[in-house]
C-alpha positions in Angstrom: 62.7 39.4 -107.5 61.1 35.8 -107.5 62.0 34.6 -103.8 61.6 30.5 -102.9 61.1 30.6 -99.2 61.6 27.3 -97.3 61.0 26.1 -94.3 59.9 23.3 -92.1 58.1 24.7 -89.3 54.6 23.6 -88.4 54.1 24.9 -85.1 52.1 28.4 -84.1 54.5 30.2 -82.1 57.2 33.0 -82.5 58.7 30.9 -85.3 55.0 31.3 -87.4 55.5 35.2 -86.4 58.7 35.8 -87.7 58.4 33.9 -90.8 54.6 35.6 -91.7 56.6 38.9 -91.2 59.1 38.8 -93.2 57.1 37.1 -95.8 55.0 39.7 -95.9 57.0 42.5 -96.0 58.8 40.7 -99.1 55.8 41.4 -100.8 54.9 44.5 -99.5 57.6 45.5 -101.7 56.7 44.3 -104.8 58.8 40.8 -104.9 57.1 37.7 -105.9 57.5 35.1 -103.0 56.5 30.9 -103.3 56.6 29.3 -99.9 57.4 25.8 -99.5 56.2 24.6 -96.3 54.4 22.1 -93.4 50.9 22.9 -93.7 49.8 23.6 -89.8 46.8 21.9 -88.4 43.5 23.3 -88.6 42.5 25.5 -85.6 46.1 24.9 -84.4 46.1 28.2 -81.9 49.0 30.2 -80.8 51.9 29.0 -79.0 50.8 25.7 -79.8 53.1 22.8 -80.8 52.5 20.0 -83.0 51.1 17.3 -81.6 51.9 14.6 -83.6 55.9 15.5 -83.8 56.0 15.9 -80.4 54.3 11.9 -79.7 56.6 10.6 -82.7 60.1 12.3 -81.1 58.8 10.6 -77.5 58.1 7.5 -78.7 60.8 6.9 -80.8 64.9 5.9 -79.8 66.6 9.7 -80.5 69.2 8.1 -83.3 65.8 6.6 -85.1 63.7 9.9 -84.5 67.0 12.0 -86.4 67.8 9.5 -89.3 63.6 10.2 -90.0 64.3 13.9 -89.8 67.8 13.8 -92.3 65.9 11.8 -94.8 62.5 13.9 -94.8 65.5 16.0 -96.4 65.0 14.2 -99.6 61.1 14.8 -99.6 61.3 18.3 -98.9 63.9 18.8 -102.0 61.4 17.0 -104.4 58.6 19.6 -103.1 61.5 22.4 -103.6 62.8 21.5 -106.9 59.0 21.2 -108.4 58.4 24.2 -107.1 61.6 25.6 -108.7 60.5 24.3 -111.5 57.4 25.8 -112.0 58.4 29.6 -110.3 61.9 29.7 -111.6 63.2 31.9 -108.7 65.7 33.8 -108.6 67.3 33.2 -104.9 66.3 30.5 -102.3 65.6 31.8 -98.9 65.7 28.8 -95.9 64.7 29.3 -92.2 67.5 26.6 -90.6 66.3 23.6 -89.6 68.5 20.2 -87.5 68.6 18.0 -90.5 67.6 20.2 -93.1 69.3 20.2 -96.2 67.0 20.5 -98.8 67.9 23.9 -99.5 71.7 23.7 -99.9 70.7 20.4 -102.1 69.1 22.6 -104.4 71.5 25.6 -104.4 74.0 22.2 -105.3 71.6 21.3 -108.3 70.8 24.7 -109.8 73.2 27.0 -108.7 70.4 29.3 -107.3 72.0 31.5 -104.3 70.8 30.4 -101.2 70.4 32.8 -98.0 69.7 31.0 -95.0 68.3 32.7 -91.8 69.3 30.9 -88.3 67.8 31.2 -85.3 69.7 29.4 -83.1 73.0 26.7 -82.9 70.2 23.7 -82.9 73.0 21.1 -82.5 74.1 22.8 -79.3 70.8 23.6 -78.4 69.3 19.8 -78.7 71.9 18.4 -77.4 72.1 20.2 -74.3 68.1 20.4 -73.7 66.5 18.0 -75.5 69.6 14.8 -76.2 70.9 13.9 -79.3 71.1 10.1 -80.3 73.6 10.9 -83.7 75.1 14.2 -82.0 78.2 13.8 -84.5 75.7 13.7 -87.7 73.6 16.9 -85.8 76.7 18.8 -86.2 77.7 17.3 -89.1 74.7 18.2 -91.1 74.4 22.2 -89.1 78.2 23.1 -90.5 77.4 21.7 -93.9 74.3 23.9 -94.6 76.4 26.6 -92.7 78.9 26.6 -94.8 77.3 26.1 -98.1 74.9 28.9 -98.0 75.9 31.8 -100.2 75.0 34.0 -96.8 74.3 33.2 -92.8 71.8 35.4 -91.3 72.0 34.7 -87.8 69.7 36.8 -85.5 72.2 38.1 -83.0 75.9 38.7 -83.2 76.6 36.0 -80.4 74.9 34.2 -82.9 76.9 35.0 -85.3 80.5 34.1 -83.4 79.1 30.6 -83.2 78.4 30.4 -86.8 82.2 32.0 -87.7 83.5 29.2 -85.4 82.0 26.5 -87.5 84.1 27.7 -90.7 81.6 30.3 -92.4 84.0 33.8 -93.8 82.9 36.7 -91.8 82.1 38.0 -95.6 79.1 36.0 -95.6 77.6 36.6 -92.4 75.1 39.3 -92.1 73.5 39.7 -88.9 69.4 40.3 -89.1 67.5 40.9 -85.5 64.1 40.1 -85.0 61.7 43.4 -85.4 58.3 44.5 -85.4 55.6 45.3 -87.6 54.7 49.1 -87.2 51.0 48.9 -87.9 50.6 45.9 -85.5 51.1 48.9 -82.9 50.0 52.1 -84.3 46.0 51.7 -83.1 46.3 50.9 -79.3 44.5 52.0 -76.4 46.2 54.7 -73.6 47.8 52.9 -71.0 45.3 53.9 -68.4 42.4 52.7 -70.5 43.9 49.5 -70.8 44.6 49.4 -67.1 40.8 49.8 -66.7 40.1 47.6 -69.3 41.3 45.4 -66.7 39.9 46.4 -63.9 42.7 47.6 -62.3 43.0 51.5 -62.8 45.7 52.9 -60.5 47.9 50.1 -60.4 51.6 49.4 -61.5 51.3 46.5 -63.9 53.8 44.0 -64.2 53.8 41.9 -67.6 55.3 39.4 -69.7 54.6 37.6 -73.1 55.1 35.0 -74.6 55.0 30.7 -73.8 55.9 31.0 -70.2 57.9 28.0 -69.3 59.9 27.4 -65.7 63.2 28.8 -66.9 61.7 32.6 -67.5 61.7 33.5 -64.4 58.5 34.3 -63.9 58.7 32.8 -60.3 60.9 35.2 -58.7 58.4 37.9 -59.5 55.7 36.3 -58.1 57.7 35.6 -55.0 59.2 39.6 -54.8 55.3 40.5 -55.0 54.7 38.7 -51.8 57.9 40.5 -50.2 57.5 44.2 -49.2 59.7 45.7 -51.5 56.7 45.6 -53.5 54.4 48.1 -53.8 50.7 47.0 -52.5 49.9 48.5 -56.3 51.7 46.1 -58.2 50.0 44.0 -60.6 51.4 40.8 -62.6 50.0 40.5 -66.0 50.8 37.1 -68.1 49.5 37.9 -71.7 50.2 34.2 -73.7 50.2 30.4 -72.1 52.6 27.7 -71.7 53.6 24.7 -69.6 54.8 26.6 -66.0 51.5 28.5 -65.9 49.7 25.8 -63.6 52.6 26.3 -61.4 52.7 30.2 -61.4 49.3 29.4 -60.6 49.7 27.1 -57.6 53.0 29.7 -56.4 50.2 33.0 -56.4 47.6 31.1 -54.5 49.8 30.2 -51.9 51.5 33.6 -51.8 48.1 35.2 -51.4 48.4 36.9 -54.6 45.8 35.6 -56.6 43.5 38.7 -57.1 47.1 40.6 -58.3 48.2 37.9 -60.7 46.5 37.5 -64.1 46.5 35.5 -67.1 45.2 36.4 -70.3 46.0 32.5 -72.1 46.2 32.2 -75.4 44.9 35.3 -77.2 44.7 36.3 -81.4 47.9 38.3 -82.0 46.9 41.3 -83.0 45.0 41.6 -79.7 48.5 41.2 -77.6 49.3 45.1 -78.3 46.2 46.3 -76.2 47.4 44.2 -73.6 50.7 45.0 -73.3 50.1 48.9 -73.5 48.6 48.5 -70.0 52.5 47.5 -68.5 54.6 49.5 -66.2 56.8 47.5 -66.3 57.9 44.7 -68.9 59.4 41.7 -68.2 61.8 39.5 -70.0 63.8 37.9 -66.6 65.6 35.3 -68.7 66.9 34.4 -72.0 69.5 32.0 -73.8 72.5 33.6 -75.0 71.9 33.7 -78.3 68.4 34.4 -79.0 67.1 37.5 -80.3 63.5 37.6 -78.1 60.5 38.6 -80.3 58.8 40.1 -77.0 61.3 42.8 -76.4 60.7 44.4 -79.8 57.0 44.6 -78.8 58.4 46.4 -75.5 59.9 48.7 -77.2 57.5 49.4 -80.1 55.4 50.1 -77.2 57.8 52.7 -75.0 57.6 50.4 -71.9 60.5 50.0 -69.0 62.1 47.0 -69.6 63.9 44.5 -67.0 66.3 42.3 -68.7 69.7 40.4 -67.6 72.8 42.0 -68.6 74.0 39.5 -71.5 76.0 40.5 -74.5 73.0 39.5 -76.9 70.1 41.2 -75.0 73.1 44.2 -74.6 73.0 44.3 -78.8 69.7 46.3 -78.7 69.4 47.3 -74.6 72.0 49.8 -72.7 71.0 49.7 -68.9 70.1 53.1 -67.6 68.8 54.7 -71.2 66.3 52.0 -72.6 66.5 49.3 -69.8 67.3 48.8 -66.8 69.5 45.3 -66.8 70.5 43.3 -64.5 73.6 40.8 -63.2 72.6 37.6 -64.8 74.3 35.5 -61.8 74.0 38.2 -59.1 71.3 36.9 -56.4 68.4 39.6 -55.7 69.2 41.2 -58.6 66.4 40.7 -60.9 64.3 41.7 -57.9 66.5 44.8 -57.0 66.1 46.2 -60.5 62.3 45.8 -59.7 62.5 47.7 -56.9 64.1 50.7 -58.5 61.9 50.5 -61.5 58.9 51.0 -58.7 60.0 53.2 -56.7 61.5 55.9 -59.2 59.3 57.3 -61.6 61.7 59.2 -63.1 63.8 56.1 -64.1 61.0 54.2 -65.0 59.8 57.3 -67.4 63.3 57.7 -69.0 63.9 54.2 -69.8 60.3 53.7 -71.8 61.0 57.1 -73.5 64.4 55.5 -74.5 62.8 52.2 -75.0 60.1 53.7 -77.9 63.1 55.8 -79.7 65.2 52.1 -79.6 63.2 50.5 -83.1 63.5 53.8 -85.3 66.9 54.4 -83.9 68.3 51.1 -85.0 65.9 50.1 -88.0 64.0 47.2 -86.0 61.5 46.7 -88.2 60.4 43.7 -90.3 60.3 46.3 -93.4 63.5 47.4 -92.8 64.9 43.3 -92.6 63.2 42.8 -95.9 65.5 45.6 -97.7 68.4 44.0 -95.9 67.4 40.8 -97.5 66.1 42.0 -101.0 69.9 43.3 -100.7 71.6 40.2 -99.9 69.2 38.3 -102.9 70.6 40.9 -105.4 72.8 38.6 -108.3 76.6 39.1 -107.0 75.7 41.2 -103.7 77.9 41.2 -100.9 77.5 41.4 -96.8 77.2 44.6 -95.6 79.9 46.3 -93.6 79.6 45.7 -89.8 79.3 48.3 -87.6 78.3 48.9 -83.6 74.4 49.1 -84.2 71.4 46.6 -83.8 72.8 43.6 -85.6 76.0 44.9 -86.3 74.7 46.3 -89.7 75.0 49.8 -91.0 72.0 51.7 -92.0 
């Protein structure tokens, strides 16, 4: 097939990752995809955001900053009807974006179908982190493009309840987690070699990934590794970058834990695997309800014990006890009690990564395996899959 892909995201972070991805594995088997895109800045690195958005959204009243965003609308369906034009596609395929309605503009012009991936409620989410001046015209605009796309792919089933409740059928929701690219992971050194890569052979590493940012969590390790519960072995390994890290910083010097606590910074992708074989122990200590986290698929392409909370979307993919071990979201100690056990029981920590590395073949989480579920979708007159109790409620 002849896909149109569309989407407005500039930045270099898990956005970029999932979106190469899938592209990719589109044409890994055999369909012709166009994208119509942002063009990031040059030597923009990982985990970066753009610049120049982020100064124009601060300097600018909210209500002004959104009307700008609903009418670069109109120049984003010029660039996606020319290149309509010119590829004659066969289905449209949009990452959602607040604002966005190119897309659905199109699919209104042309009668192309039009499958449209979402990543999170951004209304919700922008109005509750970020403001909204126009937040009547945010949700406005979100159940509109909802609702007009031929199917909803939202990322987790908790997800998906929010989009039902906007007025989408159940028919045309189709659940797609996040996944992993196989050969990303299939060269990496042994654990204990990438311990000693590090200089620390012998030790129980610790480690997260990702844009750390103060709502992770990360804290609360670095504050049970100065308690003793924690073995004098235990290492904390921050592969990625973000805005908390001078803090984390600041919190390990002054908890005497600066020769245990590393970080890598920004690093090429396909180096984060040989990092990330080194953990023990892998980290994901908080998440929004209804995101489907990019780093715990790396976890368990990688057979490593995972600590997560107990929520109903992490609970889509984890089971505490056979490839976790999960903890009370609101419960205090209990991130650093599940810690604890990982440490001290081996055998727990050994039966959770073995559970962890059967988890993506198990339940299809693979970016391959989301490009037949979308190739299938894109087919003229196909219909949603039915749901069933597996990764992203979809039958294999």
């Amino acid at each position: 097939m002849k896909i149109l892909y569309h989407h407005r995201t500039a930045s270099k972070d898990g956005q970029a990752v999932h979106i190469e991805e899938l592209i990719g594995s589109l044409r890994a088997l055999g369909h012709e995809v166009r994208v119509v895109a942002p063009t990031p800045s040059d030597g923009q690195e990982m985990g970066a955001e753009v610049g120049w958005v982020q100064r124009l959204r601060a300097s600018l009243p909210k209500a002004i900053y959104e009307l700008l965003e609903l009418a670069y609308s109109a120049v984003a369906y010029a660039r996606l009807a020319r290149a309509a034009r010119e590829f004659k596609p066969d289905v449209i395929y949009e990452r959602y974006n607040l604002y966005l309605l190119a897309g659905l503009m199109l699919k209104r012009r042309t009668g192309l179908p039009l499958l449209l991936e979402v990543n999170a409620p951004l209304a919700h989410e922008r109005g509750k982190f970020g403001g909204l001046g126009l937040p009547r015209l945010a949700r406005w605009a979100e159940g509109v493009v909802w609702r007009g796309a031929d199917h909803v792919l939202p990322v987790t089933r908790v997800l998906a309840q929010d989009v039902a409740a906007r007025g989408v059928p159940q028919q045309r929701i189709v659940v797609i987690p996040n996944g992993i690219n196989e050969a990303h992971f299939s060269r990496v050194p042994t654990p204990e070699a990438a311990k000693q890569a590090l200089g620390w052979p012998g030790a129980l590493v610790l480690g997260f990934t990702g844009f750390v940012r103060e709502w992770h969590g990360v804290d609360r390790v670095l504050h049970w590794m100065a308690s003793p519960a924690a073995p004098a072995t235990a290492r904390l390994l921050i592969v990625g970058d973000g805005p908390a890290r001078a803090e984390l910083e600041v919190l390990a010097e002054r908890l005497n834990l600066r020769e245990r606590v590393r970080f890598t910074g920004v690093i090429p992708r396909e180096r984060v695997p040989e990092h990330v074989v080194a953990f023990d122990i892998a980290l994901q200590p908080a998440v929004v309800p209804y995101a489907s986290p990019l780093k715990l698929f790396e976890y368990l392409a990688l057979s490593k014990a995972i600590v997560a909370p107990r929520l109903p979307n992490i609970e889509e993919v984890l089971t505490d006890g056979e490839n976790a071990v999960l903890f009370g979201n609101d419960e205090p100690q209990a991130l650093e009690q599940a810690l604890t056990r990982l440490c001290t029981d081996r055998a727990l920590r050994e039966r959770v990564a073995a559970g962890a590395g059967a988890t993506i073949a198990r339940l299809g989480l693979t970016w391959t395996r989301n490009a037949q579920r979308v190739s299938a979708l894109a087919r003229p007159g196909a219909a949603a899959p039915v749901v069933a109790e597996g990764a992203g409620g979809l039958k294999r």
